[in-house]
N, C-alpha and C positions, 0 to 999 in steps of 0.2 A: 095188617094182613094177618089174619086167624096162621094159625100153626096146620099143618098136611096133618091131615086123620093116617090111621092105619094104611087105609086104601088107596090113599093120594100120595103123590109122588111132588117133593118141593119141585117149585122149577128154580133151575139154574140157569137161566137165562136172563140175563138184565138187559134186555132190550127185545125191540122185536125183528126178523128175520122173514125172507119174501125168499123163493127159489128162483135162484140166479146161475143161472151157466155161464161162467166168462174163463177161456184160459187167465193161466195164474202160471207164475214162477217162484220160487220159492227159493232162499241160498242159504247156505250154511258159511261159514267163517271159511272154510278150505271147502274143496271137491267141486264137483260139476252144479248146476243148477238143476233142480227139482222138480220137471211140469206136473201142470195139474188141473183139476176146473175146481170149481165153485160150485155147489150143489144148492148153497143159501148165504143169503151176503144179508149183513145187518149194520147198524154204526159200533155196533160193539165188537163185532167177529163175524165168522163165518163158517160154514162146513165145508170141507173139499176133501176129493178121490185123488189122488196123487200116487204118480207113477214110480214110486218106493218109499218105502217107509218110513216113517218120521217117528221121534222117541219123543213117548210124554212129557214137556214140562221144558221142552226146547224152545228156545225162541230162535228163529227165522224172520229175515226180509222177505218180503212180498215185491209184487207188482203187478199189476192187471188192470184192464180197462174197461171203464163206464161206459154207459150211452154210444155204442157204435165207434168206440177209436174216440171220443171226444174228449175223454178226462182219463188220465192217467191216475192212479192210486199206488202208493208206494208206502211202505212202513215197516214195523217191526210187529212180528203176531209170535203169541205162545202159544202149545201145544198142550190143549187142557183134557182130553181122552181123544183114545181110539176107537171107529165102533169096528163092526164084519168090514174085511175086504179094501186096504187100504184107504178107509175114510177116518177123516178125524178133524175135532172141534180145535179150531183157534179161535184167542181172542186177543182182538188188537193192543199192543203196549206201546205203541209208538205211532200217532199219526196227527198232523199239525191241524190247524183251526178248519181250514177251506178243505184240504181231506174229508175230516168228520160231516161238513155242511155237503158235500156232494154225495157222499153215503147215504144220511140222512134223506137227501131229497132223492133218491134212487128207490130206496125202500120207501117214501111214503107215493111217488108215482106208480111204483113196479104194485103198490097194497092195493093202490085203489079203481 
C-alpha cells in the first residue's frame, strides 16, 4: 500500500466497520457498570457513546448482543481515542474464536 500524500490521512482502521446500535455495558475492575450503545461494530472494535467517560488506553470488558438477543458477545476492549461528546474508539484485546466468527458474519450481513 503506497504511503498517505500530504492530503490523505492513513487509516487506522484494520478492518471494516458497518453502524450498529446495540446496548453495551462496559466494567472497570471496581465501580458501577458503564451503559452505552454501539455507533459501529467491526471484528476488530467498535465505536460507542457511553453514558461517562472512559480514559484513553483503558481496557474494559464488554458485553452486548447480536442478532436480536441471539448471541451474546463478551471481552476485553481498549480505549484507543476520544472523539466530541462522550464517543470513543475501542479495539477488541480479548475475544475467543466463535466471538470473532459471529462479528465477522454480523458485519459482512449488516454490509451487504
Amino acid at each position: 500500500m503506497p504511503a498517505p500524500t500530504a492530503t490523505q490521512k492513513p487509516e487506522r482502521r484494520s478492518s471494516a466497520r458497518v453502524p450498529a446500535e446495540l446496548d453495551l455495558t462496559l466494567s472497570r475492575g471496581k465501580g458501577n457498570p458503564i451503559m452505552g450503545r454501539t455507533l459501529d461494530l467491526g471484528p476488530g472494535g467498535m465505536r460507542v457513546a457511553t453514558a461517562r467517560p472512559l480514559a484513553v488506553d483503558e481496557v474494559l470488558t464488554f458485553d452486548f448482543w447480536l442478532d436480536s438477543h441471539a448471541r451474546a458477545v463478551s471481552g476485553a476492549a481498549r480505549v484507543l481515542r476520544e472523539y466530541a461528546g462522550q464517543t470513543y474508539a475501542l479495539r477488541f484485546e480479548k475475544l475467543d474464536g466463535e466471538e470473532e466468527a459471529a462479528l465477522s458474519s454480523f458485519v459482512v450481513k449488516s454490509a451487504g
